[in-house]
C-alpha positions, 0 to 999 in steps of 0.5 A: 511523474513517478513510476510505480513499483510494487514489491513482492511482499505487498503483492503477496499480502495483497493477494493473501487480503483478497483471498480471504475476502473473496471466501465470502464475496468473490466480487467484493473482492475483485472490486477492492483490489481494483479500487487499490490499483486504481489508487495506487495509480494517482501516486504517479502524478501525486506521490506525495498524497499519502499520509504520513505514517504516524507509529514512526515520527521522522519517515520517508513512508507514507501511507493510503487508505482504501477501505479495510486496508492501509498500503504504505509506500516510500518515494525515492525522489532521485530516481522518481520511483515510489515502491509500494512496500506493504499492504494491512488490513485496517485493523491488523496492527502495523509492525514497524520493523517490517517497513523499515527492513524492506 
């Protein structure tokens, strides 16, 4: 079993997504953030169930998609820990120097 870590940033854009969502559809809103949670969470028993990130072709990120956002994390098998390091709405483009400098 991994622990999960979110950092900062994600948590940040995270919220940022579901401030914007909540604007029209407060309750759509909260559902999404639980639906991300609640994915998120199976990454303890299966860290390795997300996709791998196909704009970086040799990575140690992955990626999960919960519908309208993408959440990429990296497992570090050493210490068993997978950190959630960034959270895109599906149609944002993904920067790929912002997972590599987190």
């Amino acid at each position: 079993m991994a622990q999960v870590i979110w950092t900062e940033p994600a948590l940040q854009e995270l919220d940022e997504i579901a401030d914007y969502i909540s604007l029209d559809n407060p309750t759509a809103a909260k559902k999404l953030v639980q639906k991300i949670f609640g994915r998120v969470d199976q990454l303890i028993q299966h860290p390795k169930s997300g996709k791998s990130v196909e704009e970086l072709q040799v990575s140690v990120y992955r990626k999960i998609v919960v519908s309208p956002c993408k959440i990429f994390y990296r497992e570090d098998e050493d210490q068993n820990i997978v950190y959630v390091i960034h959270v895109i709405r599906d149609g944002q483009l993904l920067h790929i120097d912002i997972l590599t400098s987190r």
